[in-house]
C-alpha positions in Angstrom: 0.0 0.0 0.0 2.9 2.1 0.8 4.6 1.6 -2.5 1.1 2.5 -4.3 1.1 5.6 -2.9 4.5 6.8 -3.3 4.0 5.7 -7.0 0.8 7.7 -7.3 2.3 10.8 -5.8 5.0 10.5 -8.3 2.7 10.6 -11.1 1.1 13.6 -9.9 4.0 15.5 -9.7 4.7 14.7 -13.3 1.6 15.4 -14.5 1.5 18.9 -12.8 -1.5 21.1 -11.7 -2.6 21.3 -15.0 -2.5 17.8 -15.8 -4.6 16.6 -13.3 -7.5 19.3 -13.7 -8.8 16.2 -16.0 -8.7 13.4 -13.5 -10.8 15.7 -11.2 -13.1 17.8 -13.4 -14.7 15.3 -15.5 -15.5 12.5 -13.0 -17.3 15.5 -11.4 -18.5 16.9 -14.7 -20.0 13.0 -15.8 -22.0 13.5 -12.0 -23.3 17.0 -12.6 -24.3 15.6 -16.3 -26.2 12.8 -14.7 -28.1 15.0 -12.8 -29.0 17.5 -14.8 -30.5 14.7 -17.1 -32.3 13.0 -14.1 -33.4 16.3 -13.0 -34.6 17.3 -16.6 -36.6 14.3 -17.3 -38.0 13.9 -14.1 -40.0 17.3 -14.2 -40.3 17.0 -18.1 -42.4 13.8 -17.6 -43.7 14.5 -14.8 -45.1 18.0 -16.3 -46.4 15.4 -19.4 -48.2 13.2 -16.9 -49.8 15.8 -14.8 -50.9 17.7 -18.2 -52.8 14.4 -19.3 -54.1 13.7 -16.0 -56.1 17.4 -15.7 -57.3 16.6 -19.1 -59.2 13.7 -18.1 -60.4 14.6 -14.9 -61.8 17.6 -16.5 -63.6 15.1 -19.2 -65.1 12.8 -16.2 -65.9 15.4 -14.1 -68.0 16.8 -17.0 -69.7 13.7 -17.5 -70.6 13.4 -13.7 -71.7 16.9 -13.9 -74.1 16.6 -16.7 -75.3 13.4 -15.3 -76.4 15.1 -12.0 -77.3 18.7 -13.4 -80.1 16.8 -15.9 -81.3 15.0 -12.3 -81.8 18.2 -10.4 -83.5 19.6 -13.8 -86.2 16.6 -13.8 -86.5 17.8 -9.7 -87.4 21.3 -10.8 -90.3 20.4 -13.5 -91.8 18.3 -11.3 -91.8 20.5 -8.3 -93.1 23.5 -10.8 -95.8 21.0 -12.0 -97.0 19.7 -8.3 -96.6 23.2 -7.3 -99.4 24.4 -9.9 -101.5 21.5 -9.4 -101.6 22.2 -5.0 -102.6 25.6 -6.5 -105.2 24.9 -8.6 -107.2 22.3 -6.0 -105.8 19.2 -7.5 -106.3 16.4 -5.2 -103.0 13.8 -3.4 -104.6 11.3 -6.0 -104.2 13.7 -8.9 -100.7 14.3 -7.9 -100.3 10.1 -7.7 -101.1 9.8 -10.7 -98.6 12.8 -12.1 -95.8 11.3 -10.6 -96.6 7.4 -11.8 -96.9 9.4 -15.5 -93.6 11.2 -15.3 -91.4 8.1 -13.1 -92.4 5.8 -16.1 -90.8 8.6 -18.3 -87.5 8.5 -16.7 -87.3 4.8 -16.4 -87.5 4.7 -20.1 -84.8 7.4 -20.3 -82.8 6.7 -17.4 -81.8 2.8 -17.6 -83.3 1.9 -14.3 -80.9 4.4 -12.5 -84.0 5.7 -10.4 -87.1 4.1 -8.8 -89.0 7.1 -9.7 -90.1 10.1 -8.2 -92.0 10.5 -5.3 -92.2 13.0 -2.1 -94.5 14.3 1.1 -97.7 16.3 -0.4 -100.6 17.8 1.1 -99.7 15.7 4.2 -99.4 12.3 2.2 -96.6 10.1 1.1 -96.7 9.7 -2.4 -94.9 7.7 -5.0 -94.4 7.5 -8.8 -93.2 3.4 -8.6 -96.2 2.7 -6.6 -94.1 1.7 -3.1 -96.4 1.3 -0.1 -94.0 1.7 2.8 -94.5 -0.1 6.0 -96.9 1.6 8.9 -93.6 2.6 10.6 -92.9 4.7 8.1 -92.9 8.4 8.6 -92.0 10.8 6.0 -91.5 13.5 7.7 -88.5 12.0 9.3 -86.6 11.0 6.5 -83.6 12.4 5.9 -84.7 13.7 2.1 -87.3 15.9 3.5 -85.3 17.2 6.4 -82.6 18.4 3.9 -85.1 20.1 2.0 -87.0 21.3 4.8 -83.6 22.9 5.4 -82.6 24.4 2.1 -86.2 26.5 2.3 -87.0 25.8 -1.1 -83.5 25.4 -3.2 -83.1 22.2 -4.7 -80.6 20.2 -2.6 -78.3 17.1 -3.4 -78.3 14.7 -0.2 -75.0 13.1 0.9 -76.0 8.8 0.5 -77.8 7.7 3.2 -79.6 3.8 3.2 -82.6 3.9 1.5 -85.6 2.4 2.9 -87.3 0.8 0.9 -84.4 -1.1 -1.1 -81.6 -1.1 1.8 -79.0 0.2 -0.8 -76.9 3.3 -0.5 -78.7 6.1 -2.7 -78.3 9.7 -3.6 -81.1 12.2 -3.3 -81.8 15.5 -5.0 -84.7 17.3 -3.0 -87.0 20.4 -3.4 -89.1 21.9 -0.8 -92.6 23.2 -2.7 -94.4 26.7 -2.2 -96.4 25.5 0.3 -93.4 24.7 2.5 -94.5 21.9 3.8 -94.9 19.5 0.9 -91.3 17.8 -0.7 -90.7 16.3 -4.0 -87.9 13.9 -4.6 -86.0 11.6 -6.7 -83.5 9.1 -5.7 -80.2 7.9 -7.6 -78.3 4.4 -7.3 -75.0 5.1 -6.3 -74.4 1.8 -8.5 -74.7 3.8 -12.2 -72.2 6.6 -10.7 -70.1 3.4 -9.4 -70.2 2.1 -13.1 -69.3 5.4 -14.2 -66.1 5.4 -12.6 -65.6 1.3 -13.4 -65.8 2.5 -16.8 -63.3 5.3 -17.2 -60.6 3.5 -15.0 -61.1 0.4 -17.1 -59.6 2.4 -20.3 -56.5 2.9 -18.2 -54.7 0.0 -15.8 -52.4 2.7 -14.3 -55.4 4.5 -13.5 -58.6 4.5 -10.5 -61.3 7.0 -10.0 -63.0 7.8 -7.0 -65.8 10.2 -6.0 -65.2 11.3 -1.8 -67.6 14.1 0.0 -65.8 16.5 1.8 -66.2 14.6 5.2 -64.0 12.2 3.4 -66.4 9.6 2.9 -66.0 7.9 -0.7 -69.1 8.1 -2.5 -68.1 5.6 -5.5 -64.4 3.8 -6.4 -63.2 2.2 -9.4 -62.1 -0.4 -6.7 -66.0 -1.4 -5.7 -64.7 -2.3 -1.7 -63.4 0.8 -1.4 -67.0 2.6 -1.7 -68.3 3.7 2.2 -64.8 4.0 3.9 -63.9 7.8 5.2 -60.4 8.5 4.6 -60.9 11.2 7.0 -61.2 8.5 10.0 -59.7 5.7 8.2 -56.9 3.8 10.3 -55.5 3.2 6.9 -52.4 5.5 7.0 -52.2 5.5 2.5 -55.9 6.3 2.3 -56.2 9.1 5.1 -53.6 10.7 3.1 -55.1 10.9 0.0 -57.7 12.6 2.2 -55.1 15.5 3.8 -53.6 15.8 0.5 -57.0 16.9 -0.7 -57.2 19.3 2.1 -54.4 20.8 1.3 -54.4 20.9 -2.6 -56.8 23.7 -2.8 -57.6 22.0 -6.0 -54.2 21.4 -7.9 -52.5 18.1 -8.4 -51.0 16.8 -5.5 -48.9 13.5 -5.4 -48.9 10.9 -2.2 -47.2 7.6 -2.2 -49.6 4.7 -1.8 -48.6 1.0 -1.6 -45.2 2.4 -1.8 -45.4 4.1 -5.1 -45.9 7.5 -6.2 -49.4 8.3 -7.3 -50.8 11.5 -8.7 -54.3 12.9 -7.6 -56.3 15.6 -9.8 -59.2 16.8 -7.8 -62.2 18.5 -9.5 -65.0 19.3 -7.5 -68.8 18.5 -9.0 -71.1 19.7 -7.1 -71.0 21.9 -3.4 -69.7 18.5 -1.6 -68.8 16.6 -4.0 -65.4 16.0 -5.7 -63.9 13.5 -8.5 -60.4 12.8 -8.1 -58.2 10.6 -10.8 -55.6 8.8 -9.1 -52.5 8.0 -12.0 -49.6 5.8 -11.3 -46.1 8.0 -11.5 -44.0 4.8 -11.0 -43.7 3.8 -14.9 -42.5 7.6 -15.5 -40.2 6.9 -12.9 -38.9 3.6 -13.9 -38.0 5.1 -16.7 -36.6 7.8 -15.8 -34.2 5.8 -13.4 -33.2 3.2 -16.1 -32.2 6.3 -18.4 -29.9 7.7 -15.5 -28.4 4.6 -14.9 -27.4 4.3 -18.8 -26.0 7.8 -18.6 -23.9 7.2 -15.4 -22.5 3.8 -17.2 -21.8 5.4 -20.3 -20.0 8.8 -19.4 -17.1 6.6 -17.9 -16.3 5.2 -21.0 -14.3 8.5 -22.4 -15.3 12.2 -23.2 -16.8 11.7 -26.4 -19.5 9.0 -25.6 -20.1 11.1 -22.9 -20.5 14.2 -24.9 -23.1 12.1 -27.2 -25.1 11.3 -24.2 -25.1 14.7 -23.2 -26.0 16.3 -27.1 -28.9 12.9 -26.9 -30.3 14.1 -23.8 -30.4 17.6 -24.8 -32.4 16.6 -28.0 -34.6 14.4 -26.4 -35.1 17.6 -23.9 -36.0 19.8 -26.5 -38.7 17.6 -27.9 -40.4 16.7 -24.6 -40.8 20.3 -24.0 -42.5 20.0 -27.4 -46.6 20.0 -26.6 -47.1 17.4 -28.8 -45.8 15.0 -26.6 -48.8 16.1 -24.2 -51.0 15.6 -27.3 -50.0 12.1 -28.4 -50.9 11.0 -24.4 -55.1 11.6 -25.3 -54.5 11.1 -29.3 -56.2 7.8 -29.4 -59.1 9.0 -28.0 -60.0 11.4 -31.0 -61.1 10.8 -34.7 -58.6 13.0 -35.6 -55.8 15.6 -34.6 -54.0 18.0 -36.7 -51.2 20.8 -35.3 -51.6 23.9 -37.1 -48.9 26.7 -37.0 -50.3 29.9 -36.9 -47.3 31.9 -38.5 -46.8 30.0 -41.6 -50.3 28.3 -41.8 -48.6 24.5 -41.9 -50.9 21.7 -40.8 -49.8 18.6 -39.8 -50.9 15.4 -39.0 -50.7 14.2 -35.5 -52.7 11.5 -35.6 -56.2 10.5 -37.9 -58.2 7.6 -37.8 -60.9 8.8 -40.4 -59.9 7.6 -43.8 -61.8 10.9 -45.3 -59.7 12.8 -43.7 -56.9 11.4 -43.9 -57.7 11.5 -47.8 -58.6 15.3 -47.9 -55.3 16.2 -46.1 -53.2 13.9 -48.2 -54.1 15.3 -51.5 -54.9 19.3 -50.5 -51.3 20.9 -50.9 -53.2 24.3 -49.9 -52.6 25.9 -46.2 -53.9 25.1 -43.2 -57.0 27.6 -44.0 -58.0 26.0 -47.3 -57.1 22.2 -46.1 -59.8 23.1 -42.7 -62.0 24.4 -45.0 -61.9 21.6 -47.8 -62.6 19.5 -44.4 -65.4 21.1 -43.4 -67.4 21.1 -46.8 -66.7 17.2 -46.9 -67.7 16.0 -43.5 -70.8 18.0 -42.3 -74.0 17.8 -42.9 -75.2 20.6 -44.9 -77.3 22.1 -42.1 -74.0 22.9 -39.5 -71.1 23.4 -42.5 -71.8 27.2 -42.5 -70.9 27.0 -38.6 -68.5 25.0 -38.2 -66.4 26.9 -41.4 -66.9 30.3 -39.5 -65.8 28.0 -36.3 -62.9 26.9 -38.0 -61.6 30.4 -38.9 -58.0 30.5 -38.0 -58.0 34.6 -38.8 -60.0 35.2 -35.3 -59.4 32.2 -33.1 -56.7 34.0 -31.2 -60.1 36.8 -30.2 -62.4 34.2 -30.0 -60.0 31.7 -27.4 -58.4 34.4 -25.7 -57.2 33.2 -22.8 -59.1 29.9 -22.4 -56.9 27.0 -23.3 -59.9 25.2 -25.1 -63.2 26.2 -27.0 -65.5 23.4 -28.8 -68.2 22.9 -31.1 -70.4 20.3 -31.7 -72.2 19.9 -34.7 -73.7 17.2 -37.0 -71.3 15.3 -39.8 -72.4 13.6 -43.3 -73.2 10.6 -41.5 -75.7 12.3 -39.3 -73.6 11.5 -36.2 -73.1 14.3 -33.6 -68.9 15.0 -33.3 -67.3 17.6 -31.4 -64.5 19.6 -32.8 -61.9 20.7 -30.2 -59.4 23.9 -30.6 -56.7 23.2 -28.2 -53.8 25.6 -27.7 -50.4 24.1 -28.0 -48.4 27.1 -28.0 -48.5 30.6 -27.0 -46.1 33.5 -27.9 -44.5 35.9 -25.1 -47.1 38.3 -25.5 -49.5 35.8 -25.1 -51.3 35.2 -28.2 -51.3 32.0 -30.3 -48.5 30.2 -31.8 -50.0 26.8 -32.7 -53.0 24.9 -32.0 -54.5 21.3 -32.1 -57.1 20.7 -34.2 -59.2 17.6 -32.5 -62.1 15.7 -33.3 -64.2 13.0 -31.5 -67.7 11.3 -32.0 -69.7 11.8 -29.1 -73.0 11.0 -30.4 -74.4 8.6 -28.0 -73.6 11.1 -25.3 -75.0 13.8 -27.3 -78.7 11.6 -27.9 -78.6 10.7 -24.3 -78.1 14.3 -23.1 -80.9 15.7 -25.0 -83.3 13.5 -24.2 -82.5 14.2 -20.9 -82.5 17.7 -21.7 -86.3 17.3 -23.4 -87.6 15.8 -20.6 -86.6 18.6 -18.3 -87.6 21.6 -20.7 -90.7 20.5 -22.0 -94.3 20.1 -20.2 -95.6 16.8 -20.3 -98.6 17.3 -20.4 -99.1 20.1 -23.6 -95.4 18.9 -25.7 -94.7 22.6 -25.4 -92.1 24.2 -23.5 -92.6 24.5 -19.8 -92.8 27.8 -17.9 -88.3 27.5 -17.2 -87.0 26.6 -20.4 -89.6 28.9 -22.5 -88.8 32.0 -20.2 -85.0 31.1 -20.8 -85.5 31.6 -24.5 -87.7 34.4 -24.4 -84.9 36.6 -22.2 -82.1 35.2 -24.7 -84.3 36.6 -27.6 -84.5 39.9 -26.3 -80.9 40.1 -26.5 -81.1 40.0 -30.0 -82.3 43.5 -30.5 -84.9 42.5 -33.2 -87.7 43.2 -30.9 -91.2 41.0 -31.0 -94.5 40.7 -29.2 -95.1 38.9 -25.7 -99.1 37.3 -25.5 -100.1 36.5 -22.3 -103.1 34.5 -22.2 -105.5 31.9 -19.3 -108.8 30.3 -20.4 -111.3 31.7 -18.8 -113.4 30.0 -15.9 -111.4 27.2 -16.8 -112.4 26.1 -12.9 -115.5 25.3 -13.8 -114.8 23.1 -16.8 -113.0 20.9 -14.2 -115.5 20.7 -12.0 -118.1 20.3 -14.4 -116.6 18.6 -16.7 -114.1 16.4 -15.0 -110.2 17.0 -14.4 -109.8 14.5 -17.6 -111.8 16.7 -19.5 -110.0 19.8 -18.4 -106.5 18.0 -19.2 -108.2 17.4 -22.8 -108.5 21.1 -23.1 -105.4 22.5 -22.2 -103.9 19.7 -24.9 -105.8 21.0 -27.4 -104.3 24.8 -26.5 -100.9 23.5 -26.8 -101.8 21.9 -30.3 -103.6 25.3 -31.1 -100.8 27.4 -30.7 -98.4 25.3 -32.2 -100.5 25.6 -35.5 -100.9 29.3 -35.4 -97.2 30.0 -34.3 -94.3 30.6 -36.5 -91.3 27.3 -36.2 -89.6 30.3 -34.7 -91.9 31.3 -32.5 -91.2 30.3 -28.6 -94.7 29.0 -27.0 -94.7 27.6 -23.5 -97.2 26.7 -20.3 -96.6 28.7 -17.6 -98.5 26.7 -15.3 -102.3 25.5 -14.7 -104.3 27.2 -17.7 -102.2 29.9 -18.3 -99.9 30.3 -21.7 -97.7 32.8 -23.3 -95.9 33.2 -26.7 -93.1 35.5 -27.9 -93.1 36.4 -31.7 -89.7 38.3 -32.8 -90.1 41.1 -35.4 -93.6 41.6 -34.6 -94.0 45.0 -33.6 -96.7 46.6 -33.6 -100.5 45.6 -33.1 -101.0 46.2 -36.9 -99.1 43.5 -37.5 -99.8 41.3 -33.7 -103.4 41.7 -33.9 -104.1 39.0 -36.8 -101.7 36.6 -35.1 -104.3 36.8 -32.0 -107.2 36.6 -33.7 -106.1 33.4 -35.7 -105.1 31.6 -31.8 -108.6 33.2 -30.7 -110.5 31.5 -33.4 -108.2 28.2 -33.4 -109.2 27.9 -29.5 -112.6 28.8 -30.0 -112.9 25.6 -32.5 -111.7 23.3 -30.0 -113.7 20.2 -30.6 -113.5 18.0 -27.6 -117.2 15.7 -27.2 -116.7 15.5 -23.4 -117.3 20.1 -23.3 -121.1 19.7 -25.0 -120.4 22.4 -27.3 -119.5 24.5 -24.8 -116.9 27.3 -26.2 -113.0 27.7 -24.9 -113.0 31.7 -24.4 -109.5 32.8 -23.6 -108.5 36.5 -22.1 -104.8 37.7 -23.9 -102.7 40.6 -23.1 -100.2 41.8 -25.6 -97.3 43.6 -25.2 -94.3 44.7 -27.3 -90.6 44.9 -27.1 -89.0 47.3 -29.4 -86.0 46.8 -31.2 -84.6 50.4 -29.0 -86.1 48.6 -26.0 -83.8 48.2 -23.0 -86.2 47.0 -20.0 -86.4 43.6 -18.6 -88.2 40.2 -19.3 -90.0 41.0 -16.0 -90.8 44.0 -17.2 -92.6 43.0 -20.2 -94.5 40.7 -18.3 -95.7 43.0 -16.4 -97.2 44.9 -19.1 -98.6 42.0 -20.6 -99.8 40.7 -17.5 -102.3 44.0 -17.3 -103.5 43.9 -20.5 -104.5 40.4 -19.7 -106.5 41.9 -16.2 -108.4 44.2 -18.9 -109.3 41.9 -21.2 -111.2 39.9 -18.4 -113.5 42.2 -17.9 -115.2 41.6 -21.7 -117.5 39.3 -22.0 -116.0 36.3 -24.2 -112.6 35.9 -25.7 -111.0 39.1 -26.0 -107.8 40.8 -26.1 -105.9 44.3 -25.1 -102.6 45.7 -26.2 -100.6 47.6 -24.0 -99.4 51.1 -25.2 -99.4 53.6 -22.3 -98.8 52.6 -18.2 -101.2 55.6 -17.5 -103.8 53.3 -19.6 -103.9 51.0 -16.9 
């Protein structure tokens, strides 16, 4: 040992200062290389994963969203509905037999995710599937009508609680009526949200969703024995700290290692308790990412220049990870298409397309991106959206129209007659922050599309007339007088419509107020927006209509359409209907409310005229 180092100390001196700068400085150079690569492709990957992640929490947490928004909806029409038939003296029965009516609606729409709707009414427990509960059973104590009790007539979404009847866990959205005492209800099997999240974790084996309240309860798991623990109270040290991550997140990404691996969790909350988190496997980025040091370490050692090809091999493989289309080809497979289009020199190119037609188009146009897009366009939609989706697909004012969103979508209806949605995604942004490149996506969503509007149909329309109900038809009325084109509001009720029910029968009086809804939809314009605002009273809104010259022969065709009604059951007995018209100028700046108002005491006027008979508003000091 002795001799070894007298002979290395000799060397030294022969070498000199200079000489031995290279034993030291590149054993430590190959160690700060290594690092800087680990370093690098740690954060690089890790950035790709967390990117992909927030995408697809964002796309479940929609569907969750939409699923529960259309349930609340169906809560709302049938509260407005039980609401005007407590008004109008309809009987416990009458409202039965509603509720029976609209549950075997939703079962055919819904799959079997409900049982129905039923609730507390006029001091009776009713139900639209029928159930008799046991004597025991006391509404009033439930905890679906305590909640609503609570919320004082805003619709509320119950944390799951055991249902009664079945046993199972369910989820309840609630609404306390006008009378404030009455509820109506609907309840949800946690099993089709527990599918829901079955399904979207099945597409990815590094991947499990989960849905937990915020006292840490989990609502549904993709791992179905998971479902009912609280992470909160859980002795389970990996599961109560998904739960404190959560906490502490404020609703970013947050990582926690569970089973001893690192996992990433992307909360998204859906609703005022309620949050989705996707929990994505980091270990296969980190695998990788420790095999690649390894072959960097091993490699600089055998001389300066493989080492200096690492090093220029890491740095290209740098550059294109920070390259966003390595964040696009993560959710490629999921689209029909994606093209990357350079804003400054109008290039599009082809990131990934499973369409043949397309693929076609964009092989043979040589044009630029503008002219390719369009060419796409005029090919694959149908000939009713084309004109949109062309002024959509304008790549002179997306950078206005996206600003600084880092999506906007369409959906719209291809030559196939499928419903697709067409996705601008920014990829890059210039320093001063407007668009460098984009993606170009497209995906076929049309059995989520159908299932969403029939959902949405059932909600906006009154079941009774096929017209719209008194929501959704105000809705469009206050959207068209945004339009500035200006139009008539009619305001009309039957009159002594009370005594065709109890003369005549509540049947009878359900016959008639059909027949209205079928009269206005022949003397109304397609355009036209007609709805029931509740027990026999209607209204219309006709745009560019005026003045009365112009309104009066529109009323006088309904008058004389509802005068004909021919039902056997009335006896010849005439439907006279009182109307009060008012108009909205295109100059006009007042409120939907407003309007109403107006019509609302032309309506009072005409009542007092014998017969049908209607007054348009000109003057307040008129009335």
């Amino acid at each position: 040992m002795k001799k070894r180092l007298t002979e290395l100390k000799s060397l030294l001196k022969k070498l000199g200062f200079i000489g031995v700068i290279p034993f030291v400085f590149w054993p430590l150079f190959f160690l700060a290389v290594s690092f800087f690569v680990y370093k690098t492709e740690y954060e690089l990957s890790m950035e790709n994963i967390e990117s992909r992640t927030v995408i697809e929490t964002n796309d479940v947490a929609e569907d969750f969203n939409d699923y529960i928004n259309n349930v609340t909806l169906i809560v709302d029409t049938a509260s407005e509905t039980v609401n005007d038939m407590i008004t109008q003296g309809d009987s416990a029965d009458d409202v039965q037999a509603y509720l029976e009516r609209k549950s075997l609606h939703l079962n055919s729409i819904m799959s079997g995710d409900t049982k129905g709707i039923y609730g507390y009414v006029m001091g009776q427990y009713v139900d639209g599937d029928k159930w008799v509960p046991d004597a025991g059973y006391v509404p009033t104590e439930r905890v679906w009508y305590k909640e609503a009790m609570n919320a004082n007539g805003t619709k509320v979404v119950i944390d799951p609680y055991i249902d009664a009847r079945t046993g199972k866990l369910v989820v309840t959205a609630a609404k306390l009526l006008s009378d404030k005492k009455s509820v109506i209800s609907i309840d949800i099997w946690l099993s089709r949200m527990q599918q829901m999240t079955e399904d979207v974790a099945g597409d990815n084996p590094e991947q499990e969703v989960m849905i937990i309240d915020e006292g840490g309860t989990v609502i549904a798991h993709s791992i179905p024995d998971e479902v009912g623990k609280n992470y909160r109270e859980t002795e389970e040290a990996d599961n109560k700290k998904i739960y404190i991550g959560l906490r502490k997140s404020g609703g970013r990404v947050y990582m926690v290692k569970y089973n001893g691996e690192d996992y990433l969790f992307c909360p998204k909350k859906i609703s005022d308790t309620w949050t989705v988190i996707t929990m994505t496997s980091a270990e296969p980025v980190m695998r990788d990412v420790r095999q690649l040091t390894r072959v960097v370490m091993l490699s600089s050692f055998l001389g300066i220049l493989i080492t200096l090809g690492i090093v220029y091999s890491m740095t290209n493989q740098k550059l294109k990870l920070m390259n966003s289309d390595d964040n696009v080809d993560c959710i490629a497979n999921i689209y029909m298409a994606m093209h990357k289009v350079d804003l400054d020199t109008r290039h599009l190119e082809v990131v990934a397309c499973k369409d043949p037609r397309t693929a076609k188009i964009v092989a043979d146009d040589k044009g630029t991106a503008d002219e390719i897009m369009r060419n796409i366009a005029s090919h694959m939609c149908d000939e009713r959206s084309k004109s949109e989706v062309i002024d959509f697909m304008n790549l002179d004012t997306l950078d206005e129209r996206i600003g600084p969103l880092s999506t906007i979508s369409i959906e719209f209806l291809n030559v196939d007659h499928m419903w697709t949605r067409g996705r601008y995604i920014v990829a890059e942004r210039r320093n001063d922050g407007t668009l460098k490149s984009v993606i170009w996506a497209v995906e076929n969503i049309d059995t989520e599309k159908r299932s969403r509007d029939k959902l949405r149909y059932l909600a906006e329309i009154d079941q009774l007339t096929q017209i719209n109900n008194r929501g959704s038809g105000e809705d469009k009325i206050r959207n068209a007088l945004k339009t500035g084109d200006g139009g008539m509001f009619v305001l009309f009720d039957v009159d002594r419509f009370k005594s065709i029910n109890d003369n005549f029968g509540h049947n009878t009086g359900d016959k008639v107020l059909m027949a209205i809804g079928e009269a206005m939809r022949k003397t109304f314009r397609e355009k036209d927006i007609i709805l029931r605002l509740g027990g026999d009273e209607f209204a219309a809104y006709t745009p560019t209509i005026c003045s009365i010259e112009a309104g009066r022969p529109v009323i006088n065709r309904l008058i004389h359409s509802i005068e004909n009604i021919d039902i056997p059951e009335l006896s010849g007995a005439i439907v006279n209907i009182s109307v009060g018209a008012a108009f909205y100028l295109p100059d006009d700046n007042f409120s939907f409310e407003e309007l109403y108002k107006h019509a609302d005491s032309c309506t009072y006027e005409s009542k007092k005229t014998k017969g049908s008979f209607v007054t348009f508003y000109q003057n307040a000091s008129d009335f």
